[in-house]
ROFIFI-614735 format. One line per field, with one value per residue: residue in three letters; x, y, z of N, C-alpha, C in turn; residue number from 1. Coordinates in pm, 1 decimal, decimal comma. Example, Ala and Ser with C-alpha at 12.3 -4.5 7.8 and 13.67 -1.06 7.14 Angstrom:
// residues 2
r <- c(ALA; SER)
nc1 <- c(1319,0; 1285,0)
nc2 <- c(-569,0; -225,0)
nc3 <- c(780,0; 708,0)
cac1 <- c(1230,0; 1367,0)
cac2 <- c(-450,0; -106,0)
cac3 <- c(780,0; 714,0)
cc1 <- c(1320,0; 1290,0)
cc2 <- c(-330,0; 3,0)
cc3 <- c(780,0; 787,0)
k <- c(1; 2)
//
This chain:
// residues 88
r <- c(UNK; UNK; UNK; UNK; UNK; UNK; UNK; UNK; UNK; UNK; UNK; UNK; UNK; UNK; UNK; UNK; UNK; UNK; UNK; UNK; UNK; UNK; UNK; UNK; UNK; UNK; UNK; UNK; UNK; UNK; UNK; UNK; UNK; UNK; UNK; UNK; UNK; UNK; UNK; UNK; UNK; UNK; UNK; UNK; UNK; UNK; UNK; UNK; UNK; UNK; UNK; UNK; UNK; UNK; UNK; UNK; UNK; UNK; UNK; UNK; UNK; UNK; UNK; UNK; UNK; UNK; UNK; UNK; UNK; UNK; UNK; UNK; UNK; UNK; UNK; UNK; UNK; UNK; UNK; UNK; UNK; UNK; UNK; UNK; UNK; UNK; UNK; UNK)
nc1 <- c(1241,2; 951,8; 808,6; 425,0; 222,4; 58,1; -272,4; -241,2; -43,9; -112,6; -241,6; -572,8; -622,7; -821,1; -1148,5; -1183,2; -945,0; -845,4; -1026,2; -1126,0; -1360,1; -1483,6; -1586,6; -1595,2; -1652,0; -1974,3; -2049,3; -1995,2; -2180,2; -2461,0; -2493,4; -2482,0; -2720,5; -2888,0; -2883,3; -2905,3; -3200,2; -3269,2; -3236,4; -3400,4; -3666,6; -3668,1; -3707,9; -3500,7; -3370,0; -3175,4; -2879,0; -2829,2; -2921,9; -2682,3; -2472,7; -2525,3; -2514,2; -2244,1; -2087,0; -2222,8; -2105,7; -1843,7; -1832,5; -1947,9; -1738,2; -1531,8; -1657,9; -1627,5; -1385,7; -1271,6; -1446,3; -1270,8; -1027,4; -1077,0; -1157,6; -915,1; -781,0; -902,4; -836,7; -805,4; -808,0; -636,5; -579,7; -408,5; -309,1; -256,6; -443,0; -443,3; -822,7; -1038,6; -1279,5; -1501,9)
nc2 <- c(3100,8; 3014,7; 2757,9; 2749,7; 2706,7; 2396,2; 2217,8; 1960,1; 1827,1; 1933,7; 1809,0; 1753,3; 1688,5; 1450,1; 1517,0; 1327,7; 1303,3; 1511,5; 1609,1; 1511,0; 1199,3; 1183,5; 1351,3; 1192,5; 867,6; 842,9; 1039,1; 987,5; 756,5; 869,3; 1040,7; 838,1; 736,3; 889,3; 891,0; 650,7; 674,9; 818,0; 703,9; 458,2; 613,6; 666,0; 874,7; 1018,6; 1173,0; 997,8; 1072,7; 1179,0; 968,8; 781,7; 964,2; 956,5; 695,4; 630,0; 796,8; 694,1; 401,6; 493,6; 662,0; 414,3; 205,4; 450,8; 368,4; 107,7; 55,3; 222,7; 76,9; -173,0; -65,2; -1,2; -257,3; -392,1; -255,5; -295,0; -449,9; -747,2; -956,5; -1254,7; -1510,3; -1317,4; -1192,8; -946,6; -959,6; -937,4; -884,3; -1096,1; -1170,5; -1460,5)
nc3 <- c(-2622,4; -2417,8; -2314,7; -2318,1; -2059,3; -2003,3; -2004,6; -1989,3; -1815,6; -1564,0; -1334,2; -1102,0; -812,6; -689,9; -476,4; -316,7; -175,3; -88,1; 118,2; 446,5; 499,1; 736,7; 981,5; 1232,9; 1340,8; 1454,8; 1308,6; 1043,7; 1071,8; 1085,9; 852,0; 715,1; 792,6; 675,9; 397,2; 334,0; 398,4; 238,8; -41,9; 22,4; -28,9; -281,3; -435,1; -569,7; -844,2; -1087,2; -1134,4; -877,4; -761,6; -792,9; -682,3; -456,9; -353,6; -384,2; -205,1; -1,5; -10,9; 17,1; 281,8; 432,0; 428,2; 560,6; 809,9; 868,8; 856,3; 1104,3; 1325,0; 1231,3; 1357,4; 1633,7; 1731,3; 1705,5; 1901,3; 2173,2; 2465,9; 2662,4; 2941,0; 3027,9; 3225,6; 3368,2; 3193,9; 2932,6; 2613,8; 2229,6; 2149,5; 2040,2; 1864,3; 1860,5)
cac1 <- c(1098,0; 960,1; 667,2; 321,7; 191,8; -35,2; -330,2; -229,7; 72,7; -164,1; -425,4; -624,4; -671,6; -982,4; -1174,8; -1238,1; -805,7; -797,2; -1133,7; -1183,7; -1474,8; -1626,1; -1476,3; -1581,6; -1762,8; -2055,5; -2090,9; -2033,9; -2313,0; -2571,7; -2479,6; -2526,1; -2875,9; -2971,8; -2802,7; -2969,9; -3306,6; -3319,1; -3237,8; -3496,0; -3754,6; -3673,0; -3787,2; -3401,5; -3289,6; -3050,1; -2754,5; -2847,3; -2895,6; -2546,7; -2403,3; -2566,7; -2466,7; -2077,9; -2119,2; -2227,1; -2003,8; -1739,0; -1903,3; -1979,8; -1597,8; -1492,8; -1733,7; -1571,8; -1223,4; -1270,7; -1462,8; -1200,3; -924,3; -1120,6; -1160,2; -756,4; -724,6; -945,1; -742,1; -905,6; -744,2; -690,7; -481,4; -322,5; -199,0; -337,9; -368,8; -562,7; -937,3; -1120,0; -1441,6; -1491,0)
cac2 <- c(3096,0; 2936,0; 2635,8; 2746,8; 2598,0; 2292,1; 2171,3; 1852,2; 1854,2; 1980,2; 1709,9; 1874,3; 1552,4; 1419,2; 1607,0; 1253,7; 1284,1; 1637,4; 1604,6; 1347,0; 1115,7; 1189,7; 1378,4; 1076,7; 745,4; 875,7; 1130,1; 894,7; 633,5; 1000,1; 1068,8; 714,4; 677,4; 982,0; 869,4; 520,2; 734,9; 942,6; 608,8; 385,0; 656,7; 627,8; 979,1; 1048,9; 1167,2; 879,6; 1088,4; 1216,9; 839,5; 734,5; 979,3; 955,0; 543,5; 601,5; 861,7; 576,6; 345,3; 562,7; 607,4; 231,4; 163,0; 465,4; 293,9; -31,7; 89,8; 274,1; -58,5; -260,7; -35,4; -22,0; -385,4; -412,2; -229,3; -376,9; -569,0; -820,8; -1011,6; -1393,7; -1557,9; -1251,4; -1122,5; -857,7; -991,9; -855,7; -891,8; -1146,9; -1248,1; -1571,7)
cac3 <- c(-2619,5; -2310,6; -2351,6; -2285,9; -1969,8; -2062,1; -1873,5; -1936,6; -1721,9; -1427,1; -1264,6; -1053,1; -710,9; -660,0; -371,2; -156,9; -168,4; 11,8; 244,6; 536,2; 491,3; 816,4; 1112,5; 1345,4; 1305,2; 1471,0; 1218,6; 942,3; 1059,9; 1090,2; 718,5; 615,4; 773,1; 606,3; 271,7; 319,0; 386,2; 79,7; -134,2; 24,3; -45,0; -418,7; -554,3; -648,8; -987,6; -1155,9; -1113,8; -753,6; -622,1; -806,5; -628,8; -298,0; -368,8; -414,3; -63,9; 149,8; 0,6; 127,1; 453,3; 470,9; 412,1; 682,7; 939,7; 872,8; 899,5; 1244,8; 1374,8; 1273,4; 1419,3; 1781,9; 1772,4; 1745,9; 2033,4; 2266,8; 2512,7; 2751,4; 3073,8; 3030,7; 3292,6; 3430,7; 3087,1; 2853,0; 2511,9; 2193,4; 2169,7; 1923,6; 1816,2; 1784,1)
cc1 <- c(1055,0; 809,4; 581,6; 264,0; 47,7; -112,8; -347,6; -124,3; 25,0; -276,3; -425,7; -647,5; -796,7; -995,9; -1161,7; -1089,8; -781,6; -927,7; -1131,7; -1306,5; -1522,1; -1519,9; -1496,8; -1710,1; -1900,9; -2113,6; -2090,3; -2153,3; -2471,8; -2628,6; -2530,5; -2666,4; -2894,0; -2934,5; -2954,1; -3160,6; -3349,9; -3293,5; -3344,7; -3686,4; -3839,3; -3719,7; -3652,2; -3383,6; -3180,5; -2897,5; -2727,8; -2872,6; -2781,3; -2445,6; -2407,3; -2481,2; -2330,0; -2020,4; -2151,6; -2216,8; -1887,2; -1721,9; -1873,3; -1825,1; -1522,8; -1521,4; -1648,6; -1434,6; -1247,0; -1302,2; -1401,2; -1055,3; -933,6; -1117,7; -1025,9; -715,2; -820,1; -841,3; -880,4; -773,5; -761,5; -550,1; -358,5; -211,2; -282,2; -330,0; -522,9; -692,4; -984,6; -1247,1; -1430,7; -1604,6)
cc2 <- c(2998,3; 2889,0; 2736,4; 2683,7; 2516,4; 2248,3; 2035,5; 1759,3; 1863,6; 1885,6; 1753,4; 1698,1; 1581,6; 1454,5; 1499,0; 1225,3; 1373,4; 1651,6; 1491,1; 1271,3; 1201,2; 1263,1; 1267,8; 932,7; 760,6; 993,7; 1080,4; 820,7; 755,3; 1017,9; 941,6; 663,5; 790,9; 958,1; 720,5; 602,1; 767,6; 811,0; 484,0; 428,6; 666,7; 704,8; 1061,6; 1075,7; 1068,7; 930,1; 1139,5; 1084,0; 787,4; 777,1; 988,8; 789,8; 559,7; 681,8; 759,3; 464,4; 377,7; 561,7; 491,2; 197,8; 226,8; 388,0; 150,6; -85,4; 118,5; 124,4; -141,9; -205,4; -56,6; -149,2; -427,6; -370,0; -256,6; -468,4; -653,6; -905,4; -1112,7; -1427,6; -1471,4; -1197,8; -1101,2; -971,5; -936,3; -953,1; -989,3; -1227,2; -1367,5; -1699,5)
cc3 <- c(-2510,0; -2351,2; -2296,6; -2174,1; -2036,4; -1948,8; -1922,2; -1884,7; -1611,2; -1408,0; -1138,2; -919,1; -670,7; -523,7; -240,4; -118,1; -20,5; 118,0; 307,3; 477,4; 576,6; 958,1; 1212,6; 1278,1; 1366,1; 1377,2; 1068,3; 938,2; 1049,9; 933,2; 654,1; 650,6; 719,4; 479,8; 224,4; 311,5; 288,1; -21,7; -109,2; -15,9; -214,7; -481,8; -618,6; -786,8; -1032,2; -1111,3; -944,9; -685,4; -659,7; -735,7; -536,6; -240,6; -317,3; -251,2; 12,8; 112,2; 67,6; 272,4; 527,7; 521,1; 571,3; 813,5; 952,5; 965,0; 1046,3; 1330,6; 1389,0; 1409,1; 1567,8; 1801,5; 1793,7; 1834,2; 2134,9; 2317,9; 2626,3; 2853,4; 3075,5; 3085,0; 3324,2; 3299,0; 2961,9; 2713,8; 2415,1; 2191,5; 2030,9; 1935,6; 1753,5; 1814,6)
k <- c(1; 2; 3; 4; 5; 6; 7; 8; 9; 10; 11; 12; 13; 14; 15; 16; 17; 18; 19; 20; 21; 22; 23; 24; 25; 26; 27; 28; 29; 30; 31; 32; 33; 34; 35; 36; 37; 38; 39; 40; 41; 42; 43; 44; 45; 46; 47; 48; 49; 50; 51; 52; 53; 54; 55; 56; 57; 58; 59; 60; 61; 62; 63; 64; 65; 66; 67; 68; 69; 70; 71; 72; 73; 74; 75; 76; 77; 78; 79; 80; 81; 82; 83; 84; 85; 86; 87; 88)
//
């Protein structure tokens, strides 16, 4: 007699697993002023600004990430020798 398949054996991955955030950081920061738009206007439904919220947290986070990564590769030229870039 062979088991029954069980659906709780099968988890199904969360969608923000198998989709990008944002195909580019310019298309992230687009999404997040229009995100930030529709939540400063404040005529949202409760569950439509929670989940607009947790969306440009995400965002926020991609934007962050990319920013920092470009800033690591910035090089700059001090005394005839590359070295990385910092703010300071």
């Amino acid at each position: 007699m062979t088991p029954p398949s069980s659906r709780a054996t099968k988890t199904a991955a969360p969608a923000t697993e198998s989709v990008a955030i944002a195909s580019s950081y310019e298309d992230a920061l687009t999404e997040l002023e229009q995100l930030v738009s529709q939540l400063d206007a404040g005529q949202l439904p409760l569950d439509q600004l929670l989940s607009r919220y947790q969306r440009g947290a995400q965002l926020l986070a991609f934007c962050r990430e990319r920013l920092d990564a470009v800033e690591d590769q910035i090089k700059v030229l001090e005394g005839g020798e590359l070295k990385t870039w910092t703010a300071d």
